[in-house]
C-alpha positions as CSV (number, residue, x, y, z in Angstrom):
1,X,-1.8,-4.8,21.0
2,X,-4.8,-2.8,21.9
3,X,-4.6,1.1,21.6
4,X,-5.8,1.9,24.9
5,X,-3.2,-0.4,26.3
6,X,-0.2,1.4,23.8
7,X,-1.7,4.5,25.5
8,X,-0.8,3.8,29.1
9,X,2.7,2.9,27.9
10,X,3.3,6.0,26.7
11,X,2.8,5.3,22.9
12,X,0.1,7.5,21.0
13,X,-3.0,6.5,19.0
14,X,-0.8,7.1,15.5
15,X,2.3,5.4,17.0
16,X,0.1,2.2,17.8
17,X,-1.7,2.1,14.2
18,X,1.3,1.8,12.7
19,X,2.4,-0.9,15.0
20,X,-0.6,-3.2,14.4
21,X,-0.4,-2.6,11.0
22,X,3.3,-3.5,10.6
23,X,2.3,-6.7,12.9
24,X,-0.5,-7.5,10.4
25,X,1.8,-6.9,7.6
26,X,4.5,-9.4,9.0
27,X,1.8,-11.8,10.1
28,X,0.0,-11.9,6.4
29,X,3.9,-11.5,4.7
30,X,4.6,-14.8,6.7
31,X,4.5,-18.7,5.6
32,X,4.3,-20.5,2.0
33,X,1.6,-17.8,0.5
34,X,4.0,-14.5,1.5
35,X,7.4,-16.5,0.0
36,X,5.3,-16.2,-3.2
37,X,4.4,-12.7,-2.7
38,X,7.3,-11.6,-1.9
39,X,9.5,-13.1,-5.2
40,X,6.7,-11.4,-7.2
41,X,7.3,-8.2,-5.4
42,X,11.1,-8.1,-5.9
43,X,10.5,-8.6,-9.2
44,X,7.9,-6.4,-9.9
45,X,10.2,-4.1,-8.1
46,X,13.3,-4.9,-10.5
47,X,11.3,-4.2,-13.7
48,X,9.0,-0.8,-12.3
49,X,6.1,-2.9,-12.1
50,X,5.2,-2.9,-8.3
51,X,1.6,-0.3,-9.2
52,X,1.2,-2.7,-12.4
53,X,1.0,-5.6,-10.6
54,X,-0.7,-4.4,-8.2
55,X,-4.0,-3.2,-10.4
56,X,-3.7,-7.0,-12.4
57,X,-4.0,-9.0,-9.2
58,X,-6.7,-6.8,-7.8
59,X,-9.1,-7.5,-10.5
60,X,-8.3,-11.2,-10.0
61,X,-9.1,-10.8,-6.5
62,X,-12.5,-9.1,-7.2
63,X,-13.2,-11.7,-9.5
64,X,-12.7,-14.5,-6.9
65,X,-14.8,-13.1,-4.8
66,X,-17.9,-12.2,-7.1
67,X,-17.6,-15.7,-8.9
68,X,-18.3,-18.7,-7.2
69,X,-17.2,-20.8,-10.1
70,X,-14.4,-18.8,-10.4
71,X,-13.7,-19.6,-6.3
72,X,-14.2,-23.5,-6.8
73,X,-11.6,-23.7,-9.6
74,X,-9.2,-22.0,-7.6
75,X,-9.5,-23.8,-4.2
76,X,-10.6,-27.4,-5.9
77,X,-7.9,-29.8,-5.2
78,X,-9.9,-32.6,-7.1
79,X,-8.7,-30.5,-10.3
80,X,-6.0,-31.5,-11.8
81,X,-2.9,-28.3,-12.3
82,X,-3.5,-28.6,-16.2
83,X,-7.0,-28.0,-16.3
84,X,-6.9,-25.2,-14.5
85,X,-4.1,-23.9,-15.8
86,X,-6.0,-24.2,-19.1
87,X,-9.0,-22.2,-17.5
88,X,-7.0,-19.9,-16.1
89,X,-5.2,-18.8,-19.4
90,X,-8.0,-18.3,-20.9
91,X,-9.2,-15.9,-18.3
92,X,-6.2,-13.6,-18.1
93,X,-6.6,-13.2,-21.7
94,X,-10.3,-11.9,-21.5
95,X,-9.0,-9.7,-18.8
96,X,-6.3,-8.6,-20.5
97,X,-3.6,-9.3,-17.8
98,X,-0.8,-10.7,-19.4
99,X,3.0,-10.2,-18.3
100,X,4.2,-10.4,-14.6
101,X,1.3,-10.9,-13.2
102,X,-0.3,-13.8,-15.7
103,X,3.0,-15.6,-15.4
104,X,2.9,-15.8,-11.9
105,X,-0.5,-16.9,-11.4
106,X,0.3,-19.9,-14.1
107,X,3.6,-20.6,-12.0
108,X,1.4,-20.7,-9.0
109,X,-1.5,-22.9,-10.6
110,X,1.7,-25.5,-12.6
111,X,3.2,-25.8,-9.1
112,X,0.2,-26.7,-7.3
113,X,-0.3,-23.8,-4.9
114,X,-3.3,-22.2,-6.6
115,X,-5.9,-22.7,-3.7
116,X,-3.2,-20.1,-2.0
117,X,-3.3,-17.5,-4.3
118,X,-6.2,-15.3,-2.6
119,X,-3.8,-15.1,0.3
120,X,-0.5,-14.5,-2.0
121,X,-2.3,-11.6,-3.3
122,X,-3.0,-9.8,0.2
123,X,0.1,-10.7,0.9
124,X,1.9,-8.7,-2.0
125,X,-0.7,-6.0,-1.0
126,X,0.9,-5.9,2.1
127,X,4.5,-5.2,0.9
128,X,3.1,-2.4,-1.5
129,X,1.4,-1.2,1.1
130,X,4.7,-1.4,3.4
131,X,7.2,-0.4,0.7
132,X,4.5,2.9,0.4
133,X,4.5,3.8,3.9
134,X,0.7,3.3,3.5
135,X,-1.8,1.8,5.9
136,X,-4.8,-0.8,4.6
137,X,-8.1,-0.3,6.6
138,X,-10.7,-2.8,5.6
139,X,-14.2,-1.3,5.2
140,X,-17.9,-3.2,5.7
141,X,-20.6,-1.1,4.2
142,X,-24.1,-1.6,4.3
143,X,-24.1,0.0,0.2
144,X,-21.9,1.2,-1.7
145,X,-19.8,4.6,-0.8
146,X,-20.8,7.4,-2.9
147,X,-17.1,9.2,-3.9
148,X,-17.8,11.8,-1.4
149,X,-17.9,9.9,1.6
150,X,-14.8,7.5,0.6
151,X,-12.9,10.7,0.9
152,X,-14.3,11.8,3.8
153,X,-13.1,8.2,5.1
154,X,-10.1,8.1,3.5
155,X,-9.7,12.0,5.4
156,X,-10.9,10.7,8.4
157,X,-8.8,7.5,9.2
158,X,-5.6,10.0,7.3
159,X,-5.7,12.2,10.5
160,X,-5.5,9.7,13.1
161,X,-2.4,7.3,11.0
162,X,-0.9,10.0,9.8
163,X,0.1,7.9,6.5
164,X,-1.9,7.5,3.5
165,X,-4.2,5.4,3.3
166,X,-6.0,2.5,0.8
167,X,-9.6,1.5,1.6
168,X,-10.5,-2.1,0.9
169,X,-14.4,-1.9,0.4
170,X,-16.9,-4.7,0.8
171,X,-20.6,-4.2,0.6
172,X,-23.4,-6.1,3.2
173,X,-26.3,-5.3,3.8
174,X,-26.9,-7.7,6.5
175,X,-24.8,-5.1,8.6
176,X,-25.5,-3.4,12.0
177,X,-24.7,0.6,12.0
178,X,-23.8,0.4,8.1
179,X,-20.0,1.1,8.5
180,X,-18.0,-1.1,9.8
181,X,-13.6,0.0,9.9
182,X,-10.8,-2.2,11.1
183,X,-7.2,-0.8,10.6
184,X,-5.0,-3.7,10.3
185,X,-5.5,-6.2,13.2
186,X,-7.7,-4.0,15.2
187,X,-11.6,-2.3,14.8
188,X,-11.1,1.2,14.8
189,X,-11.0,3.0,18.8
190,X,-12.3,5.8,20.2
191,X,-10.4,8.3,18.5
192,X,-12.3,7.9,15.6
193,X,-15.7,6.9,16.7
194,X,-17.4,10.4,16.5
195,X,-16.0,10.8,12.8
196,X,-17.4,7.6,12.1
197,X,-20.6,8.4,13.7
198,X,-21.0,12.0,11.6
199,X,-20.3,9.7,8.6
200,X,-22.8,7.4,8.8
201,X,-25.4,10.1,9.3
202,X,-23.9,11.9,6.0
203,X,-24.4,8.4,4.2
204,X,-28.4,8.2,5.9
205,X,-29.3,11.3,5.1
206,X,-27.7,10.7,1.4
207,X,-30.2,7.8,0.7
């Protein structure tokens, strides 16, 4: 559901954000990967661990995706569950995660599922982001942001949700314009275009 279309119905630019990201939510919350999720999450929730959890599976999730090695052991299905459980084990020690989180991670890796876990972890995202009232925006950046202009992001995409909001960075260079913003299942509209825009100067002249 595109914004300008929510428009003509009579639904504002905050009312739509939070539809599409509810629909993301429910789309990503959905299937094998968000049944996982979503027993972590009520149990996370039972033992005040939802923010704990949360920080554990994160690194994981930054690790994935900075080591290719890393990425093969979890998405090879040649492996067999013990060796990478083995692997595994030994990781989440190093990186001291240990409790909730390292148990379900070697539940998911003994029951054969770990080539799902990437998706189990958005998907547990998505409920902490839901049970917070928060919206996720995924951000493309040419470099890294500088603190300054994360806020200013953060402030920016704030004023047109109207909810709080968690940035999910990723750096390429290979990209056109140096900012790219989509809010849930959507690139960002109009409505936040010329903020974008004054950004992207900041982050030029900042070089």
């Amino acid at each position: 559901m595109a914004c300008a279309a929510s428009s003509r119905d009579g639904a504002g630019p905050d009312q739509c954000c939070a539809m599409n990201e509810a629909q993301t939510q429910d789309r990503i919350v959905g299937g094998m990967a968000g049944r996982y999720a979503a027993a972590l999450f009520e149990l996370a929730r039972e033992t005040s661990a939802i923010d704990a959890v949360a920080a554990d599976l994160d690194a994981l999730a930054a690790l994935i995706a900075q080591s290719p090695d890393l990425a093969r052991l979890v998405r090879s299905p040649v492996l067999g569950a013990e060796e990478q459980l083995r692997a595994l084990s030994v990781l989440l020690e190093r990186m001291g995660i240990t409790g909730l989180a390292a148990n379900f991670v070697k539940l998911v890796t003994a029951n054969r599922r770990l080539f799902a876990l990437p998706d189990m972890i958005r998907a547990y995202k998505a409920l902490v982001a839901r049970e917070k009232g928060e919206v996720t925006a995924e951000v493309t950046v040419a470099e890294n942001l500088a603190e300054k202009h994360r806020a200013a992001l953060e402030a920016a995409l704030r004023s047109v949700t109207g909810k709080a909001v968690e940035l999910r960075v990723q750096v390429n260079p290979a990209i056109v314009g140096g900012l790219i913003v989509k809010l849930g299942s959507r690139m960002v509209d109009a409505s936040l275009r010329t903020k974008l825009q004054s950004l992207r100067h900041a982050m030029k002249e900042a070089r």
